[in-house]
C-alpha distance (Angstrom), angle and dihedral (degrees) to the residues before:
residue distance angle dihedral
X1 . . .
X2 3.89 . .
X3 3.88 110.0 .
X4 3.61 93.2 -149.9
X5 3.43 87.7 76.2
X6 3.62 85.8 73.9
X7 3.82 102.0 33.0
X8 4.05 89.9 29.1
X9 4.47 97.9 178.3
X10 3.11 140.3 28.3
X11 3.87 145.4 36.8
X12 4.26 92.7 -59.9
X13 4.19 86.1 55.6
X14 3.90 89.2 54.5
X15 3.94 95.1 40.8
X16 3.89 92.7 54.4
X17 3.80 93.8 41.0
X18 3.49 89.3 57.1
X19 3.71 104.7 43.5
X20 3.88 106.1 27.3
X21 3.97 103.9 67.9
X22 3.96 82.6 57.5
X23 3.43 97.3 46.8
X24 4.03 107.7 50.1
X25 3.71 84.5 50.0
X26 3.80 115.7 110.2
X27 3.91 101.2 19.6
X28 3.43 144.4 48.5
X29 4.21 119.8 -89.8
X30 3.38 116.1 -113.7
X31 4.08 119.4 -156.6
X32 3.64 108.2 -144.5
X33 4.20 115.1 -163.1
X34 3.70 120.9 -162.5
X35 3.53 100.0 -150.4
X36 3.35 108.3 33.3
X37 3.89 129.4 165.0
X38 3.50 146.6 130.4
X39 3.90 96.3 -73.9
X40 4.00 84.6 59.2
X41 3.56 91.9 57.0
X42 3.78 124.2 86.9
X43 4.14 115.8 -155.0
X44 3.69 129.3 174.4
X45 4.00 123.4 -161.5
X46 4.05 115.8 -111.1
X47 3.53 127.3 -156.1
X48 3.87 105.6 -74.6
X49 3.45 120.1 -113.4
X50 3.89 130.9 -102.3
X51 3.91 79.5 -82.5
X52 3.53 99.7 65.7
X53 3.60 88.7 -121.4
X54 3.48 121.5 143.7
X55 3.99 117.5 -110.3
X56 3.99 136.1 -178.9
X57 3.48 142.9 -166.0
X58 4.11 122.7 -141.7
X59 3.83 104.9 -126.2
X60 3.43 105.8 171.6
X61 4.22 145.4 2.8
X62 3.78 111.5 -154.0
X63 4.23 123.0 -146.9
């Protein structure tokens, strides 16, 4: 993935090309959110387990 293709001029485009590839290498990304909470979290309900006890499933966490 080229990162210019989300920051496509300009100085900012250039600087994250450059240092990006190197630094995701190695570790896992995290995605930090600054205001998250439970209204910025999308779940869905799963099939309950032999329990009966309800169970869900993240699916999405909006910006």
């Amino acid at each position: 993935m080229d990162v210019r293709e989300f920051w496509p001029t300009g100085s900012m485009a250039e600087f994250f090309a450059r240092h990006l590839p190197g630094a995701l290498q190695g570790h896992p990304s995290v995605a930090t959110h600054s205001d998250f909470h439970r209204g910025n979290i999308l779940v869905k309900e799963t099939s309950g387990d032999h329990s009966g006890a309800r169970q869900f499933k993240v699916t999405a966490i909006v910006d």
